[in-house]
PDB file with one MODEL, atoms N, CA, C and O in Angstrom:
MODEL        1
ATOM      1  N   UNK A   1      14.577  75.025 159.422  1.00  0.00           N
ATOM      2  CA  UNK A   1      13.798  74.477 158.337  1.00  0.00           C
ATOM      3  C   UNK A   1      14.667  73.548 157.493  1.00  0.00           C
ATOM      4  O   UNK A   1      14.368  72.383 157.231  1.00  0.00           O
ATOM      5  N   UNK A   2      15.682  74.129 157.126  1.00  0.00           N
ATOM      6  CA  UNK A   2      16.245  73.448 156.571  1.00  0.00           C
ATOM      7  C   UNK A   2      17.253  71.601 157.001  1.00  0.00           C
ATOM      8  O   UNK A   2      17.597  70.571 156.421  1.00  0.00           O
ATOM      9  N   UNK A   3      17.299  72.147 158.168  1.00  0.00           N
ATOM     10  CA  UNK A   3      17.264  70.957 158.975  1.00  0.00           C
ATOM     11  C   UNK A   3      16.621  69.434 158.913  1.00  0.00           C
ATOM     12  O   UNK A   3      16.936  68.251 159.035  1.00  0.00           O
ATOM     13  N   UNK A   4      15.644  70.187 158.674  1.00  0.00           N
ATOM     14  CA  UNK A   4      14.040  69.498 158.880  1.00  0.00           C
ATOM     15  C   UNK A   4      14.080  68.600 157.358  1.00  0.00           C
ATOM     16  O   UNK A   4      13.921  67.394 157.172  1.00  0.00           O
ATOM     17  N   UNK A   5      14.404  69.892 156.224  1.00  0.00           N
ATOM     18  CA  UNK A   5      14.259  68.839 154.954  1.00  0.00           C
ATOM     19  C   UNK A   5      15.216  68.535 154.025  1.00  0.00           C
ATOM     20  O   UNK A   5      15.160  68.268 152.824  1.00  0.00           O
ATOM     21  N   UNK A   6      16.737  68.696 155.382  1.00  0.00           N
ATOM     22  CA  UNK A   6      18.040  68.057 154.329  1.00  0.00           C
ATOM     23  C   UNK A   6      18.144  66.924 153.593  1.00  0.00           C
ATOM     24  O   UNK A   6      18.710  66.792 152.507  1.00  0.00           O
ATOM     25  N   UNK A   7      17.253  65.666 154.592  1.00  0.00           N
ATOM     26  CA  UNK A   7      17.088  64.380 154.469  1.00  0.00           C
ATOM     27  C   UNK A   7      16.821  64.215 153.094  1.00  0.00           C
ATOM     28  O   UNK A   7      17.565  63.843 152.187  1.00  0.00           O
ATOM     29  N   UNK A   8      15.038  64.725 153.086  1.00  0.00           N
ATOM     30  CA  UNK A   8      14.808  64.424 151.537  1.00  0.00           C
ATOM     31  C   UNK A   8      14.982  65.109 150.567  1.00  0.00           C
ATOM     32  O   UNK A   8      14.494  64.792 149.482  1.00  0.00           O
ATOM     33  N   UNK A   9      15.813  66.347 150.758  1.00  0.00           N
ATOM     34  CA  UNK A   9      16.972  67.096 149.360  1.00  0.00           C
ATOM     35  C   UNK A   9      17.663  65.805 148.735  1.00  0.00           C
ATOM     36  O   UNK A   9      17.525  65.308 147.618  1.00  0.00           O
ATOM     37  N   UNK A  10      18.584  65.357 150.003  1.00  0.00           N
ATOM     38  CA  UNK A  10      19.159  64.616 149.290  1.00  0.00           C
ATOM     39  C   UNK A  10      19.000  63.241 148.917  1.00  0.00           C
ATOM     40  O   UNK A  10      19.870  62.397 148.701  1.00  0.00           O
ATOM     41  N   UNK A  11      17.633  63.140 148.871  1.00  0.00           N
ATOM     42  CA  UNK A  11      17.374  61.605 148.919  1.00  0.00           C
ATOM     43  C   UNK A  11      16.971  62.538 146.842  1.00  0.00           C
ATOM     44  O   UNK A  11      17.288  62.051 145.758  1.00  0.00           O
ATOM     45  N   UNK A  12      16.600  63.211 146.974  1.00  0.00           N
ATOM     46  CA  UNK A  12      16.019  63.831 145.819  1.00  0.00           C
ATOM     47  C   UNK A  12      17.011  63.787 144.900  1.00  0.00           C
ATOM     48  O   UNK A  12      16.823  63.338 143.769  1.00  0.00           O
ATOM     49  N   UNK A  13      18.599  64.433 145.474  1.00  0.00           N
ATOM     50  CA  UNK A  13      19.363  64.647 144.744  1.00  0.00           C
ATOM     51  C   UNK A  13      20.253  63.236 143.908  1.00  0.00           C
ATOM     52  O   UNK A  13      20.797  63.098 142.813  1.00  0.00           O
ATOM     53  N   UNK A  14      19.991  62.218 145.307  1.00  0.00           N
ATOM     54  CA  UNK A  14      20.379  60.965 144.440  1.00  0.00           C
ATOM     55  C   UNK A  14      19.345  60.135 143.600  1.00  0.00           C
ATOM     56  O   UNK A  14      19.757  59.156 142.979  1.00  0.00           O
ATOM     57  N   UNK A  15      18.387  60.387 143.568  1.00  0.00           N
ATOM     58  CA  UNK A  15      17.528  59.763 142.945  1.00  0.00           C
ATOM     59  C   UNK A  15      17.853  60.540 141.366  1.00  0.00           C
ATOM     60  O   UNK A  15      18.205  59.960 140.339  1.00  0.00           O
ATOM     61  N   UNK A  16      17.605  62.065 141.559  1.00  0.00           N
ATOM     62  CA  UNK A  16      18.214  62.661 140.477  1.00  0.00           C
ATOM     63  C   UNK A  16      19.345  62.307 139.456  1.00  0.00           C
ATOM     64  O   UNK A  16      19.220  62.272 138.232  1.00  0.00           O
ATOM     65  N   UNK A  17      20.855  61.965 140.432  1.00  0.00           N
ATOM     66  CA  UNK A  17      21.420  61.268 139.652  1.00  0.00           C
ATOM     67  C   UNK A  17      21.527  60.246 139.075  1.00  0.00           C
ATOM     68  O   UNK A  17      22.265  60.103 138.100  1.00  0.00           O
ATOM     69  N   UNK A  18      20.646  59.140 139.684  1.00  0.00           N
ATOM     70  CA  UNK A  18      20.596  58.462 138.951  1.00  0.00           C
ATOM     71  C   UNK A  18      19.803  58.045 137.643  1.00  0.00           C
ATOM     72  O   UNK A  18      20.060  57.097 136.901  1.00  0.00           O
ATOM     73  N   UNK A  19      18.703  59.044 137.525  1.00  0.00           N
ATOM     74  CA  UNK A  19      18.253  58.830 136.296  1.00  0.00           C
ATOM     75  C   UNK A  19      18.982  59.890 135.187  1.00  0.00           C
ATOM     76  O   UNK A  19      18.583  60.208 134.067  1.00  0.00           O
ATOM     77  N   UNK A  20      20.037  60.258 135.821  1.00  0.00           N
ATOM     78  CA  UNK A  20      20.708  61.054 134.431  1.00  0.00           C
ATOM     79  C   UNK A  20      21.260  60.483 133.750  1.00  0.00           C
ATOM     80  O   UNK A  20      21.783  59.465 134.203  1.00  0.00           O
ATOM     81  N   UNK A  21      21.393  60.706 132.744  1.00  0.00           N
ATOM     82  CA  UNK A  21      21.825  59.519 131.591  1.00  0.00           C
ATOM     83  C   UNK A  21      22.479  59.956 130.398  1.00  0.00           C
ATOM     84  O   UNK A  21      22.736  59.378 129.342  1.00  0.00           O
ATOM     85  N   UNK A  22      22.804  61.768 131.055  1.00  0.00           N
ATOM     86  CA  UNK A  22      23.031  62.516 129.828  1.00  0.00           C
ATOM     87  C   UNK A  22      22.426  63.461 129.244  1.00  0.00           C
ATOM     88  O   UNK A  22      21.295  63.385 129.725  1.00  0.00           O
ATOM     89  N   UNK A  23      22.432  64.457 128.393  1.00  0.00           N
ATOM     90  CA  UNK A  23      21.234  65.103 127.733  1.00  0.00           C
ATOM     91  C   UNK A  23      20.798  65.758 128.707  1.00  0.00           C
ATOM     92  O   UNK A  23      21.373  65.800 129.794  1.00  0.00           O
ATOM     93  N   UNK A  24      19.535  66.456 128.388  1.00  0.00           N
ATOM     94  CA  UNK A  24      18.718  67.738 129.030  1.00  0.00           C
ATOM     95  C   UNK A  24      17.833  66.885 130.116  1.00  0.00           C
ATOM     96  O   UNK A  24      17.451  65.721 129.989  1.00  0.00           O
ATOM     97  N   UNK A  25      17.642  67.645 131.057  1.00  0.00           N
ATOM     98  CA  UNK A  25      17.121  67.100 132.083  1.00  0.00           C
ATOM     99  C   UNK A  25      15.765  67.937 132.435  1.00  0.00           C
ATOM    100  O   UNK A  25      16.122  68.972 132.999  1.00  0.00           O
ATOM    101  N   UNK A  26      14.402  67.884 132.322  1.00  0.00           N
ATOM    102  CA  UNK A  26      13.471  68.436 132.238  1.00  0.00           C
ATOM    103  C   UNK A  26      12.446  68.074 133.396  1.00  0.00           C
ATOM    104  O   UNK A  26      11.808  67.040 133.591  1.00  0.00           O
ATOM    105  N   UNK A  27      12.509  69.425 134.193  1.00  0.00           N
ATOM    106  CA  UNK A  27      11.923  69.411 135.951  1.00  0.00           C
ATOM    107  C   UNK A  27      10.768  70.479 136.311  1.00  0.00           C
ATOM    108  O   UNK A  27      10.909  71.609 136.778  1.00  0.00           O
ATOM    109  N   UNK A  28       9.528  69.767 135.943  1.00  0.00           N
ATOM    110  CA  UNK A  28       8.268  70.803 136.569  1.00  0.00           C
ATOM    111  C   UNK A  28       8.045  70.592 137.813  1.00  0.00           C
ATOM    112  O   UNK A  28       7.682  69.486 138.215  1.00  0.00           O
ATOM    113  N   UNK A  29       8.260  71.799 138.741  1.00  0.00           N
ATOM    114  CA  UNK A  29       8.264  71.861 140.289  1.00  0.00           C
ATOM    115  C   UNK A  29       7.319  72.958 140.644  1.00  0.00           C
ATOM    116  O   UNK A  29       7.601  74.141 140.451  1.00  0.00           O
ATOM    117  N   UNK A  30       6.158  72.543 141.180  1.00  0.00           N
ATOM    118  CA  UNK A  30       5.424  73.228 141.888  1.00  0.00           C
ATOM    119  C   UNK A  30       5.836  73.728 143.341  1.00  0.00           C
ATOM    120  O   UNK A  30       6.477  73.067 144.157  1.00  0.00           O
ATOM    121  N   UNK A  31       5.238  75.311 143.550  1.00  0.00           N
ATOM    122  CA  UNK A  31       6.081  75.230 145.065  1.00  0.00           C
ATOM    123  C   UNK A  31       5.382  77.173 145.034  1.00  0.00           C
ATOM    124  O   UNK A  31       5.462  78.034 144.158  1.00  0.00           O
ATOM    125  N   UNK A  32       4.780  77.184 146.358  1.00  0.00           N
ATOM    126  CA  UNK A  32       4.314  78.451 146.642  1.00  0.00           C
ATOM    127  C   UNK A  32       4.983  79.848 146.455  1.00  0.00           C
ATOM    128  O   UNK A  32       6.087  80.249 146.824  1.00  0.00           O
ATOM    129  N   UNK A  33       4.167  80.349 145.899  1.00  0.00           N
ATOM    130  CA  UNK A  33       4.718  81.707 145.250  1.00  0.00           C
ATOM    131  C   UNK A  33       5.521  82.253 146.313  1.00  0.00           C
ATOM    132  O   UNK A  33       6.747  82.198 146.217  1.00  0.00           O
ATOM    133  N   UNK A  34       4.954  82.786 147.340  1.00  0.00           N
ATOM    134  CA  UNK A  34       6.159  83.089 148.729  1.00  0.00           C
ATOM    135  C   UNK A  34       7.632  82.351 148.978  1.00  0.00           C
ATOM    136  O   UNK A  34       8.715  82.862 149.262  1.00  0.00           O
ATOM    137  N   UNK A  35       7.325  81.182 148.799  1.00  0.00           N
ATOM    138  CA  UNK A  35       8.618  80.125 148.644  1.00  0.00           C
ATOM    139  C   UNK A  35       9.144  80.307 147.545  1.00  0.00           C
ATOM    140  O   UNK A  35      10.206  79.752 147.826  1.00  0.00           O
ATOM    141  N   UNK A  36       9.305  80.689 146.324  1.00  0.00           N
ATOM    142  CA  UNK A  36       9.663  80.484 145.328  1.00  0.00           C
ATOM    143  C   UNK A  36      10.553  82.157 145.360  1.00  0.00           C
ATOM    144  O   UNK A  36      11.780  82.248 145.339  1.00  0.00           O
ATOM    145  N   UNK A  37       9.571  83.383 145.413  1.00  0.00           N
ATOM    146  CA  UNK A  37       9.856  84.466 145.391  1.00  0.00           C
ATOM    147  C   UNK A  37      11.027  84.670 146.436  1.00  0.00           C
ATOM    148  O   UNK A  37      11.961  85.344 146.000  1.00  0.00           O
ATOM    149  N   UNK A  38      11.124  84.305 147.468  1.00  0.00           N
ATOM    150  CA  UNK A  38      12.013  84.271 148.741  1.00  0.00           C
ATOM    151  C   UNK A  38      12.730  83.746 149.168  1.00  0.00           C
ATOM    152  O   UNK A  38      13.404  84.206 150.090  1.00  0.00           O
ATOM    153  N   UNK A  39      12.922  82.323 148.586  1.00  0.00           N
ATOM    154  CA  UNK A  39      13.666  81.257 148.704  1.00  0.00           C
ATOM    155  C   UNK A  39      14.469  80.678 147.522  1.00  0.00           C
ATOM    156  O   UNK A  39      15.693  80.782 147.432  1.00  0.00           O
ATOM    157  N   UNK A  40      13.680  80.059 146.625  1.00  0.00           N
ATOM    158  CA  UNK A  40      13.820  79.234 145.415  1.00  0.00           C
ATOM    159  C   UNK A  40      14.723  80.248 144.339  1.00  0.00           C
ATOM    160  O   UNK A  40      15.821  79.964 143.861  1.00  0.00           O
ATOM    161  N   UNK A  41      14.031  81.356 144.132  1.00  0.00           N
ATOM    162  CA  UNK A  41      14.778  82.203 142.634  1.00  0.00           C
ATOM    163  C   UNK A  41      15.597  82.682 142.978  1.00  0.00           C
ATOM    164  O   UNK A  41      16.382  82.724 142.032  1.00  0.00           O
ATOM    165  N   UNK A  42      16.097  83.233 143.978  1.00  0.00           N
ATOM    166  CA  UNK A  42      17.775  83.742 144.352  1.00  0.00           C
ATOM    167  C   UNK A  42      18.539  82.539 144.484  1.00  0.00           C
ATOM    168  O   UNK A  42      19.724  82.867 144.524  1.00  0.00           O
ATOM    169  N   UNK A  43      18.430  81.496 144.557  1.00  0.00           N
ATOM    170  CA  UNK A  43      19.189  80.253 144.535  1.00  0.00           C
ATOM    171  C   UNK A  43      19.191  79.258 142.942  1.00  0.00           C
ATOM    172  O   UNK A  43      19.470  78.095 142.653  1.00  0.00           O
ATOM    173  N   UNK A  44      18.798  80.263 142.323  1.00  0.00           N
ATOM    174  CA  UNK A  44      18.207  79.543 140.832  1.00  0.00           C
ATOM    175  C   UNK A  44      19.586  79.365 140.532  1.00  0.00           C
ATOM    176  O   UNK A  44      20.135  78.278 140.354  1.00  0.00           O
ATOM    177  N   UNK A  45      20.161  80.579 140.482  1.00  0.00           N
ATOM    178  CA  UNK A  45      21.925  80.626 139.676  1.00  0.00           C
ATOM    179  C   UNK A  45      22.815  79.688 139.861  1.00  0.00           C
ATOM    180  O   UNK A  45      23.453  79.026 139.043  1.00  0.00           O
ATOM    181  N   UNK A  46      22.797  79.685 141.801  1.00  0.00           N
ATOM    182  CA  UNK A  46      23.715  78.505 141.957  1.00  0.00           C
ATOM    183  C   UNK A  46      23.206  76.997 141.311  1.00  0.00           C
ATOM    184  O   UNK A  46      24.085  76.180 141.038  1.00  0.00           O
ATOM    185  N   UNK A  47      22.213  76.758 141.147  1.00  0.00           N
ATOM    186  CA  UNK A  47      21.411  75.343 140.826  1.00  0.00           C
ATOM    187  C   UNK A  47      22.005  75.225 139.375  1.00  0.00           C
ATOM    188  O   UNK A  47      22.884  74.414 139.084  1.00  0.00           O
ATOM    189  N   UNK A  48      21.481  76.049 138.559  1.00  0.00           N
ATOM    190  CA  UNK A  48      22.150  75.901 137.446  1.00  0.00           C
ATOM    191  C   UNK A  48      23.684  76.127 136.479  1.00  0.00           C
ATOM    192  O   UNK A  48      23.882  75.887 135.288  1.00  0.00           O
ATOM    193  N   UNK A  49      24.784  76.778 137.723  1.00  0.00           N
ATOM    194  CA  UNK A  49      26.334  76.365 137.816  1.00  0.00           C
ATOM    195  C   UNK A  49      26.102  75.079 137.741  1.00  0.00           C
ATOM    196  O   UNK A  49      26.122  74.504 136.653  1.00  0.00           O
ATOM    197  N   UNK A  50      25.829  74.398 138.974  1.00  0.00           N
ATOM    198  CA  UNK A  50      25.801  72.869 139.325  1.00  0.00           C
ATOM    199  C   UNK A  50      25.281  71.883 138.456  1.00  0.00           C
ATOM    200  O   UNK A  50      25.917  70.830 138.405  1.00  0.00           O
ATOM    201  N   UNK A  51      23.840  72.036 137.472  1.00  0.00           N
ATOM    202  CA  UNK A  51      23.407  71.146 136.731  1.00  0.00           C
ATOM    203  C   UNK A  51      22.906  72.139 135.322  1.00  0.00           C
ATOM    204  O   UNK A  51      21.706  72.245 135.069  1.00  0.00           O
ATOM    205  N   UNK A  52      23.536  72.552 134.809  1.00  0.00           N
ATOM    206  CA  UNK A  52      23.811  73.558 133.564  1.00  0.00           C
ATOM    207  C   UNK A  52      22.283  72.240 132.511  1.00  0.00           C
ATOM    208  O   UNK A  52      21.175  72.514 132.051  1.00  0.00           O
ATOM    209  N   UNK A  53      22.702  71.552 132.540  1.00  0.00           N
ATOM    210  CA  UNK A  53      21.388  70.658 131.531  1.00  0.00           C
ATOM    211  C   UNK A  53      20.241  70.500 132.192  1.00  0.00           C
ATOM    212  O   UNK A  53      19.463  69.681 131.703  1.00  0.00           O
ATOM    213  N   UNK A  54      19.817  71.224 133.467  1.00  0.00           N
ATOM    214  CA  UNK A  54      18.913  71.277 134.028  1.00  0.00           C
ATOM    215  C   UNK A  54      17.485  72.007 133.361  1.00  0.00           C
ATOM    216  O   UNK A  54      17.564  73.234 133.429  1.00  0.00           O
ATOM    217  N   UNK A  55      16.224  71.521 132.743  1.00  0.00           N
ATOM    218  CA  UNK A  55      15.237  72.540 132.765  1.00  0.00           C
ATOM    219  C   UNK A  55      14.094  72.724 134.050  1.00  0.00           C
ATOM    220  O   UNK A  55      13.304  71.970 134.619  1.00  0.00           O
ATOM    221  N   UNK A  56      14.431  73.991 134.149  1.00  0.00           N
ATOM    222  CA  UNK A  56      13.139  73.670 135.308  1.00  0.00           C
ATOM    223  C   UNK A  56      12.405  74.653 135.051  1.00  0.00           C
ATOM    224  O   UNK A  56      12.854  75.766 134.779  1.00  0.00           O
ATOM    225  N   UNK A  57      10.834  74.280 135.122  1.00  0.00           N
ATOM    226  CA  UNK A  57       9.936  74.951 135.268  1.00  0.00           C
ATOM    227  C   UNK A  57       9.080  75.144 136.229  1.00  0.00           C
ATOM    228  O   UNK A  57       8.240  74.290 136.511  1.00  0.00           O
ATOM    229  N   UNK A  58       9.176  76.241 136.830  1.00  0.00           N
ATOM    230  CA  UNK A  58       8.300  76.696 138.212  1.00  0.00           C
ATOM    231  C   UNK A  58       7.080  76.892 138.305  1.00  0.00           C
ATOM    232  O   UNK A  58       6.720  77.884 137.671  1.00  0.00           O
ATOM    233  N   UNK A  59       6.202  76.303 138.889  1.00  0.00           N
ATOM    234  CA  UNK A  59       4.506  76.559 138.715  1.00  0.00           C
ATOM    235  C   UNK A  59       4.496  77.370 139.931  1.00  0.00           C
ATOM    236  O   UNK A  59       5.367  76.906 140.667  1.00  0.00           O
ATOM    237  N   UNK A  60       3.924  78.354 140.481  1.00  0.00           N
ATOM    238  CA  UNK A  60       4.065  78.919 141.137  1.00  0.00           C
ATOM    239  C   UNK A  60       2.054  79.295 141.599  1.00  0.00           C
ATOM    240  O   UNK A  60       1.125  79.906 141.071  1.00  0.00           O
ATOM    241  N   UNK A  61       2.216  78.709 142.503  1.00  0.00           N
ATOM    242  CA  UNK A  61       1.068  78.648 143.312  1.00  0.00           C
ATOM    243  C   UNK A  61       0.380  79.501 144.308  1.00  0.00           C
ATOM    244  O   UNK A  61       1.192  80.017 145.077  1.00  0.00           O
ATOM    245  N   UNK A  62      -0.872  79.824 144.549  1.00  0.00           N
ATOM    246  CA  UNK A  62      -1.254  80.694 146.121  1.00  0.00           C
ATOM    247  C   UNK A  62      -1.770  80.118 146.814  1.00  0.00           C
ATOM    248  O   UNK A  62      -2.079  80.637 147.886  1.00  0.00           O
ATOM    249  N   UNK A  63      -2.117  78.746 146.530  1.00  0.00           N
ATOM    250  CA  UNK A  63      -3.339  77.658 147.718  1.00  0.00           C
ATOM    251  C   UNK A  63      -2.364  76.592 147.080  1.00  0.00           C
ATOM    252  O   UNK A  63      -1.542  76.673 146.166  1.00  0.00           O
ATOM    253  N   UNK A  64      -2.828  75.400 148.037  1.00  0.00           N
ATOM    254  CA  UNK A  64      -2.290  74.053 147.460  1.00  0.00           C
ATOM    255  C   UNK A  64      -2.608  73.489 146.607  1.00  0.00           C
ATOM    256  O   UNK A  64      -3.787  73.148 146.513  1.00  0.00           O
ATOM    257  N   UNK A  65      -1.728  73.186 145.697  1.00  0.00           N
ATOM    258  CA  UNK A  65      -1.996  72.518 144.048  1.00  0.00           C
ATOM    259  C   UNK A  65      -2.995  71.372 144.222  1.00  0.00           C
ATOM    260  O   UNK A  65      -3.703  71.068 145.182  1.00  0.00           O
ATOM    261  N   UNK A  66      -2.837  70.803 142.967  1.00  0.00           N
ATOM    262  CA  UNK A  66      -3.576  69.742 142.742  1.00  0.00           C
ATOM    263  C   UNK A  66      -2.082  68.833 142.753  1.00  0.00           C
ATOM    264  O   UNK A  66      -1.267  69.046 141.856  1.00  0.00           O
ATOM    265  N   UNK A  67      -1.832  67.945 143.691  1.00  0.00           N
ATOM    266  CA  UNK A  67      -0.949  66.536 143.243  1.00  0.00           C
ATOM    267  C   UNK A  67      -1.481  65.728 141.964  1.00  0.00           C
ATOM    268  O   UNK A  67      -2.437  64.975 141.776  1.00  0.00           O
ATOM    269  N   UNK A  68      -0.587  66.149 141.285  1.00  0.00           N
ATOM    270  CA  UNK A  68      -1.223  65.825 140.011  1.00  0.00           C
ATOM    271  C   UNK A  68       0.120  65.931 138.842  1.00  0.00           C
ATOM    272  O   UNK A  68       0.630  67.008 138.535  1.00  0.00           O
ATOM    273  N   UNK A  69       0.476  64.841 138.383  1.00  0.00           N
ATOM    274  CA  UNK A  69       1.288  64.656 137.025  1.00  0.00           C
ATOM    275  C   UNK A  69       1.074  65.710 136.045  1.00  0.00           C
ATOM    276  O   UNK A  69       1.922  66.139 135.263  1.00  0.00           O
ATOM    277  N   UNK A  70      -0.374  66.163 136.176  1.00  0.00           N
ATOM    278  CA  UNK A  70      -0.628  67.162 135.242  1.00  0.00           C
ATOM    279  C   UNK A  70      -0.337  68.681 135.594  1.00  0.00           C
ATOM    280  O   UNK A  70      -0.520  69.654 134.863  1.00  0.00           O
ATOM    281  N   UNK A  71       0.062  68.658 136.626  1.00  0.00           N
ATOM    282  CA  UNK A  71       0.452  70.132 137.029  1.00  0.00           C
ATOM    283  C   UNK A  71       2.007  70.095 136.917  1.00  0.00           C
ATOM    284  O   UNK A  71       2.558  70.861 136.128  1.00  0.00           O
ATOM    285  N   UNK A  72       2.657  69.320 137.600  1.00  0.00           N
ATOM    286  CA  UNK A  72       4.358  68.982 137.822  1.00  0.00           C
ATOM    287  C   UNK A  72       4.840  67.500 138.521  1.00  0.00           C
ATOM    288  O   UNK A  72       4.324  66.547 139.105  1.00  0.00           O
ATOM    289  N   UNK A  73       5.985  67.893 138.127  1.00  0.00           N
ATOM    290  CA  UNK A  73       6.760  66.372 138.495  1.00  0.00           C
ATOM    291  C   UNK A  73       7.192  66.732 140.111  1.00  0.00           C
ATOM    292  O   UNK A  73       7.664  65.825 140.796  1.00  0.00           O
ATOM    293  N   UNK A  74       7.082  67.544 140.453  1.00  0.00           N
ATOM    294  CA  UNK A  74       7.651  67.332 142.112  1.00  0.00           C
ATOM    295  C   UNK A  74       6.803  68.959 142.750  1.00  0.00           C
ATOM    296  O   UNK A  74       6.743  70.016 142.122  1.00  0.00           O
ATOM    297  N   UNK A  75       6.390  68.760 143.771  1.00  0.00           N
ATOM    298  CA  UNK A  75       5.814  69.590 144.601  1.00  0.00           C
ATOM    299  C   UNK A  75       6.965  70.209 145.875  1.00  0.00           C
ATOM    300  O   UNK A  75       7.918  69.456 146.077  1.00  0.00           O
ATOM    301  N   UNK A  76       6.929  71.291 146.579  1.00  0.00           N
ATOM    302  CA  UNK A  76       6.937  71.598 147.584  1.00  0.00           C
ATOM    303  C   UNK A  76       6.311  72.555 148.492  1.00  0.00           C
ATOM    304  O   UNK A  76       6.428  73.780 148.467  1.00  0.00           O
ATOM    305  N   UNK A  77       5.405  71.593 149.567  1.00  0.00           N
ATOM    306  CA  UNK A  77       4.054  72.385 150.115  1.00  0.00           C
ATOM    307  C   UNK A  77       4.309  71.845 151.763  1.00  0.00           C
ATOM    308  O   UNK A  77       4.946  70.863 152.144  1.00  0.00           O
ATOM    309  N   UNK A  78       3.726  72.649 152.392  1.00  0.00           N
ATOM    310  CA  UNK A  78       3.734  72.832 153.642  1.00  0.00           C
ATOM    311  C   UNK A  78       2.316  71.704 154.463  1.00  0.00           C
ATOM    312  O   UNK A  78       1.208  71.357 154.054  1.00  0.00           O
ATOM    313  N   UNK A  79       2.751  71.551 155.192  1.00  0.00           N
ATOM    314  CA  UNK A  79       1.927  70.678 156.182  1.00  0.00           C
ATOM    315  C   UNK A  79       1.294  71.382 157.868  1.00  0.00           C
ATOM    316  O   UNK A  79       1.800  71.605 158.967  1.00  0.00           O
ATOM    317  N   UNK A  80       0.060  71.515 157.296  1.00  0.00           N
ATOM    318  CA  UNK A  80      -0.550  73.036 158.698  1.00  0.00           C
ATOM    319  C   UNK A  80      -0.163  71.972 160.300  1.00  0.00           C
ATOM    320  O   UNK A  80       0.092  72.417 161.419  1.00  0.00           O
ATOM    321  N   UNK A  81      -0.224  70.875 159.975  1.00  0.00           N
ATOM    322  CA  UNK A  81       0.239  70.192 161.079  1.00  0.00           C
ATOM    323  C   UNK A  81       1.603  69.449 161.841  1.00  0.00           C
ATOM    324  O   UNK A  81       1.822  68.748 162.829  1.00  0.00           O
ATOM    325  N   UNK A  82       2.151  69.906 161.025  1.00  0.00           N
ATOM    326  CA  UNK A  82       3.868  70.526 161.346  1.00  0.00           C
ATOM    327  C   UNK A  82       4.623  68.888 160.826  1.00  0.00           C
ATOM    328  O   UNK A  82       5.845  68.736 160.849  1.00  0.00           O
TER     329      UNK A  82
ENDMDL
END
């Protein structure tokens, strides 16, 4: 899996840096409760060693969100067709 979405981690992660500019950095990420519970929150700690001015807020989902500005700034959702 992870294989699959090193590419756009790090296309994420430089895009990231470059809009840092300093100051608090404020990140609503939608992303399925299973993913989040199993994946995402045991890796919270290391994320925030690494970017300590990081806020992130987790929307935590059971069906697929709404793509929508009004829910979060970045999604991660699965594709039934691989």
């Amino acid at each position: 899996y992870f294989e699959g979405i090193a590419a756009g981690l790090s296309q994420i992660a430089q895009s990231s840096e470059q809009l840092r500019g300093g100051g608090e950095m404020r990140v609503r990420l939608a992303v399925y409760s299973s993913f989040a519970v199993k994946w995402l929150i045991p890796r919270l700690a290391g994320l925030r060693q690494l970017y300590p001015e990081l806020d992130l807020s987790l929307e935590m989902v059971a069906e697929d969100p709404e793509l929508s500005d009004r829910v979060a700034d970045c999604f991660i959702t699965v594709s039934p067709n691989g």
